[in-house]
N, C-alpha and C positions, 0 to 999 in steps of 0.2 A: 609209944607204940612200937617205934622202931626197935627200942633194947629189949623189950620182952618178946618179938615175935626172934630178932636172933638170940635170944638166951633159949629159946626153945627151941630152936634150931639146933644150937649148939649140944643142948642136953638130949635131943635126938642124935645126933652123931655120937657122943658119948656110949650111949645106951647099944646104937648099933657097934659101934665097935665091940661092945660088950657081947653084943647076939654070937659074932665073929668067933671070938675065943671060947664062948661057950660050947656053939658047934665043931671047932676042931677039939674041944677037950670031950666029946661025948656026954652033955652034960642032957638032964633026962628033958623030954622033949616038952612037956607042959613048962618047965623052969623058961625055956627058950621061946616058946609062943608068949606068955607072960610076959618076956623082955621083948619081944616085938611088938607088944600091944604097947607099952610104955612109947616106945618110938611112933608109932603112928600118933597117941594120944598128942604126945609133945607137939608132932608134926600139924596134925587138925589146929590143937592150938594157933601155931602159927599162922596157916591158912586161916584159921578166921578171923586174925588180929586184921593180915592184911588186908584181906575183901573188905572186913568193915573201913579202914583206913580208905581204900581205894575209892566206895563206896561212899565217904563224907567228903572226898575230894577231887579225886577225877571227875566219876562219876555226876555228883552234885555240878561241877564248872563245867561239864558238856550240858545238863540240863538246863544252867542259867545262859549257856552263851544264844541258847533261845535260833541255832542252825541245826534243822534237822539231818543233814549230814553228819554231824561232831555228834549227836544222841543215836542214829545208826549206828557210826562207828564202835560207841563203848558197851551199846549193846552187842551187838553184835561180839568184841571181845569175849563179855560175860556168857554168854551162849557158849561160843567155842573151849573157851577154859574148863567150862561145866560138862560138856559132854563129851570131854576127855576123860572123865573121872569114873 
């Protein structure tokens, strides 16, 4: 999980640096939306790698450690991260 959500990290940087050169070369603007969508795609990917990963581990050992405090707190994370978005 962890090499695929940085490989798509990675090929999101790529891609944006690519948006970069496009925009200072005047390149036409749907070419350059295109290449932004690419980068968020990459990027979602990652995010969902992670959530799920966090999700079958954090998450899951706050619910078994069976303290309602530890099940607040990672809710509570997941709240916050979400309604940043």
């Amino acid at each position: 999980m962890k090499q695929k959500a940085n490989l798509s990290v990675k090929k999101g940087i790529s891609h944006l640096k690519r948006v970069s050169q496009m925009i200072d070369s005047d390149v036409y603007c749907i070419d350059i939306l295109q290449q932004i969508q690419a980068v968020q795609g990459y990027l979602n990917s990652a995010k969902k790698l992670l959530l799920e990963n966090h999700l079958r581990h954090c998450y899951k050992s706050a619910l078994e450690s069976r303290l309602p405090a530890e099940e607040e707190r990672v809710l509570k994370e997941l709240v916050k991260i979400f309604s940043k978005a």
